[in-house]
GULUMZA-963403 format. One line per 2 residues: for each residue x, y, z of C-alpha. Coordinates in pm, 1 decimal. Example, Ala and Ser with C-alpha at 12.3 -4.5 7.8 and 13.67 -1.06 7.14 Angstrom:
REM residues 2
1230.0 -450.0 780.0; 1367.0 -106.0 714.0
REM end
This chain:
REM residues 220
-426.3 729.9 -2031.4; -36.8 728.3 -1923.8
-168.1 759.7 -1594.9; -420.2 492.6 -1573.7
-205.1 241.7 -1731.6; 63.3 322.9 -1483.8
-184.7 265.3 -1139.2; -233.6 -80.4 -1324.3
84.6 -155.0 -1316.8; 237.0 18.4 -964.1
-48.3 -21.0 -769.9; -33.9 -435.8 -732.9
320.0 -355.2 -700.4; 287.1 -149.5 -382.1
52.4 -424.5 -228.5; 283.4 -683.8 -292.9
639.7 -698.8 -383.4; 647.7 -318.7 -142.6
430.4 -511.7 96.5; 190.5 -215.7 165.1
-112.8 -212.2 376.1; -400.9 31.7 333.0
-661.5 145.2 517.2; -964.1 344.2 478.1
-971.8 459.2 87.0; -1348.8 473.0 98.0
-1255.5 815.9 271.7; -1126.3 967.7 -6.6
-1431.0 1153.4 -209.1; -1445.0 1047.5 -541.2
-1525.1 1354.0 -706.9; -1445.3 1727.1 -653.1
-1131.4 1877.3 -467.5; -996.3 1731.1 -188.9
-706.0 1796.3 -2.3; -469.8 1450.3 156.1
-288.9 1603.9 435.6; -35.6 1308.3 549.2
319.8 1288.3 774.3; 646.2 1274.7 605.0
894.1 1018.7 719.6; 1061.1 912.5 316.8
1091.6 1066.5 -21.1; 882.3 774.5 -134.9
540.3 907.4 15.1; 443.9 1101.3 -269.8
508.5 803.6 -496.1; 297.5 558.2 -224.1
26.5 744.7 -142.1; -51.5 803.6 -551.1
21.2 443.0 -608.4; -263.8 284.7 -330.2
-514.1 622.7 -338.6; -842.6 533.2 -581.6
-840.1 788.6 -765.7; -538.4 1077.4 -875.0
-358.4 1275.2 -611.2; -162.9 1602.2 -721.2
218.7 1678.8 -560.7; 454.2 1872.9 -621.4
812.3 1815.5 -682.6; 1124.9 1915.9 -761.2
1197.8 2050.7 -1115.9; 1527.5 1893.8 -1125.8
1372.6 1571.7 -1179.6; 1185.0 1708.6 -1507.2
1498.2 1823.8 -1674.1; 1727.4 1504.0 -1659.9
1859.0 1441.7 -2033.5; 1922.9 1109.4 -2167.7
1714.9 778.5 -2155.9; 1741.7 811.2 -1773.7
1584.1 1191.3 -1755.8; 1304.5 1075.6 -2023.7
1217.5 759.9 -1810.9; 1250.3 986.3 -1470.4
1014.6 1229.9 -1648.3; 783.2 999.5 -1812.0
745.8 833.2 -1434.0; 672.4 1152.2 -1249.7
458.0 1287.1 -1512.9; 214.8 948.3 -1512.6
194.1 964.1 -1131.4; 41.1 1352.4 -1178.8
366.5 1521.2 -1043.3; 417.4 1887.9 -1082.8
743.7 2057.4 -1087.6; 837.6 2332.0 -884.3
1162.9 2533.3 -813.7; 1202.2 2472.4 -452.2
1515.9 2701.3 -454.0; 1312.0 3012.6 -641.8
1289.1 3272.1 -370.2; 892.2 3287.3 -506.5
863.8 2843.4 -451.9; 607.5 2841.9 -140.7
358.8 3123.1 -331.6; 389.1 2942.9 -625.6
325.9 2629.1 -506.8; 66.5 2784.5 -296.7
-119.3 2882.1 -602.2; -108.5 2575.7 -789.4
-237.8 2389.3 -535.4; -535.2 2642.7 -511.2
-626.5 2571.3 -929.1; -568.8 2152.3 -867.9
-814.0 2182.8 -618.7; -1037.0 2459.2 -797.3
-1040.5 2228.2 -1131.7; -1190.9 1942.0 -855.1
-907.5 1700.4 -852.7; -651.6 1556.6 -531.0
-402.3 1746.4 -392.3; -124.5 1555.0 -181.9
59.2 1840.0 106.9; 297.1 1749.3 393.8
214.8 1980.9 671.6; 547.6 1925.4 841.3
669.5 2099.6 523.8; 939.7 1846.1 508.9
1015.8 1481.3 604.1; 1082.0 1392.0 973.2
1466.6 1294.2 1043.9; 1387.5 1162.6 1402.2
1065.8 966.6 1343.8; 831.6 1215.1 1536.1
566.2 1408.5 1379.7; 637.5 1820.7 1393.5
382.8 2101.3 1440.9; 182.8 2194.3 1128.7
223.0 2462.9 912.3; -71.9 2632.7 808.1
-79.0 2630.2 444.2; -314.8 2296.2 436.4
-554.5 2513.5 632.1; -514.1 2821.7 432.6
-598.6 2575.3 82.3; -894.5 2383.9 203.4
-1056.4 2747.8 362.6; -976.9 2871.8 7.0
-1059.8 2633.4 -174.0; -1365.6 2516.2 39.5
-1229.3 2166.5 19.5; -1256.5 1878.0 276.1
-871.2 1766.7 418.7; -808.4 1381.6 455.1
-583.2 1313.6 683.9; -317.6 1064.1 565.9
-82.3 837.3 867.6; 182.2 687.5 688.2
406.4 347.9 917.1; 753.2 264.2 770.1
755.6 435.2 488.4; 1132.6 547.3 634.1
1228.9 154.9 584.3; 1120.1 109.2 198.5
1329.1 396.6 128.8; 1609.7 458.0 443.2
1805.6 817.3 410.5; 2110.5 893.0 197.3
2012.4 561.5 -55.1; 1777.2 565.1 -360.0
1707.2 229.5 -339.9; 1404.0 88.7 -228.0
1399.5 -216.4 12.6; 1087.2 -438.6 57.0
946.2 -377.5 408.2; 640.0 -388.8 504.6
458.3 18.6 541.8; 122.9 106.7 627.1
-116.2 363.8 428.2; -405.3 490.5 689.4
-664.7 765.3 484.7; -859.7 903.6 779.6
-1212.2 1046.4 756.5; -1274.3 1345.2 576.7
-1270.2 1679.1 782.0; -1504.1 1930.9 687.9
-1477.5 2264.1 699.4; -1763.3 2432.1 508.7
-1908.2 2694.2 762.8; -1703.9 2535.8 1054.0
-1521.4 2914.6 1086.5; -1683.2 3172.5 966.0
-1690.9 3494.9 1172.7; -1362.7 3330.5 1288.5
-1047.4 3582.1 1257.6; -843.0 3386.4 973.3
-473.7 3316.9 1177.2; -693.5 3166.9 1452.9
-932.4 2988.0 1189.0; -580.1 2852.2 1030.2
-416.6 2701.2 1342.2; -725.1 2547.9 1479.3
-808.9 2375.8 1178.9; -406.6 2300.6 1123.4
-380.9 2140.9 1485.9; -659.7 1936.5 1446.3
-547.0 1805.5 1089.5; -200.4 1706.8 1280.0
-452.4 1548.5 1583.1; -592.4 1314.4 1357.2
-297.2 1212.3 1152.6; -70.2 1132.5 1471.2
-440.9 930.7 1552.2; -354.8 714.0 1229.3
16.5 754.2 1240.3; 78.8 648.2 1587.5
395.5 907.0 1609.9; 551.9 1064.3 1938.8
453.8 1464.7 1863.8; 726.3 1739.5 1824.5
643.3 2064.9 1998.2; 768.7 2269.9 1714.9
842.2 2306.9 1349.7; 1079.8 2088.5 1171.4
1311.1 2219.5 948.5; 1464.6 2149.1 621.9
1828.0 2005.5 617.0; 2074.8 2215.2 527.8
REM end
């Protein structure tokens, strides 16, 4: 209930005082597990992407902003919690098998799960080589990946500020890729990066993005 009376609030908000555009939700399956593999360019993605998807998508993020105290932490909670945020420890040396494994039951129980495969946002505006966890969850999992290309996100929410600015961002949800069948017999690291490189192929297809030939890397 919290969370359906939020999208009636947020989501008109996103499509007109944020100014968003959005593309191809008829992608998105309406039932059963589904992964939405999108860049990173702001910390507001995971709040977007909920806000102008049809139905609920599943990320994760930091515990910190679970534990505030005060009106403040109860409102911050409250907010994360209605948008179908799940903590996680990023700093626990166990964080990327944890988070590994409750993407795997979001997914099992047939709901959305939102994943960056960049692993973090993009500092220079490029889009970075894929990890292959977003393989290794929809191979699990069985699941079909929808691409996500995400356009000035980076401007409703510029670095070092939390405020949010009214520019105009785009929201592009790509057509499902399958992958039911599409590797078996295939050795699992090589089934993993083919599957991850073509994931990144069709986001930087919605996205628009110069590629990166490696990994990016958190900020330190």
């Amino acid at each position: 209930m919290l969370y359906l009376t939020t999208r009636m609030v947020v989501g008109p908000l996103a499509r007109t005082y944020l100014r968003a555009t959005v593309h191809g939700v008829d992608n998105i399956p309406a039932t059963g597990g589904v992964l939405l593999a999108a860049n990173h360019l702001s910390f507001v993605d995971s709040l977007v992407i909920p806000m102008v998807a049809p139905r609920q998508v599943v990320f994760l993020a930091k515990s910190d902003y679970f534990t505030g105290t005060g009106i403040k932490g109860t409102a911050t909670r409250a907010w994360f919690t209605s948008m179908g945020m799940v903590p996680v420890d990023r700093d626990d040396s166990k964080a990327a098998q944890h988070s590994l494994e409750i993407a795997l039951q979001v997914l099992r129980e047939g709901r959305a799960f939102g994943i960056y495969p960049e692993g973090t946002r993009s500092r220079d505006g490029r889009l970075y080589r894929g990890r292959t966890g977003v393989a290794h969850l929809a191979l699990t999992a069985g699941v079909p990946i929808v691409p996500v290309g995400l356009i000035g996100t980076q401007n409703v929410q510029p670095v070092g500020t939390n405020r949010l600015t009214r520019a105009p961002f785009t929201v592009s949800f790509g057509a499902p890729i399958q992958v039911e069948g599409r590797f078996d017999g295939m050795p699992t690291g090589r089934a993993r990066r083919e599957l991850t490189d073509e994931v990144m192929d069709a986001i930087a297809a919605l996205s628009g993005q110069e590629r990166a030939d490696g990994y990016n890397e958190r900020a330190h």
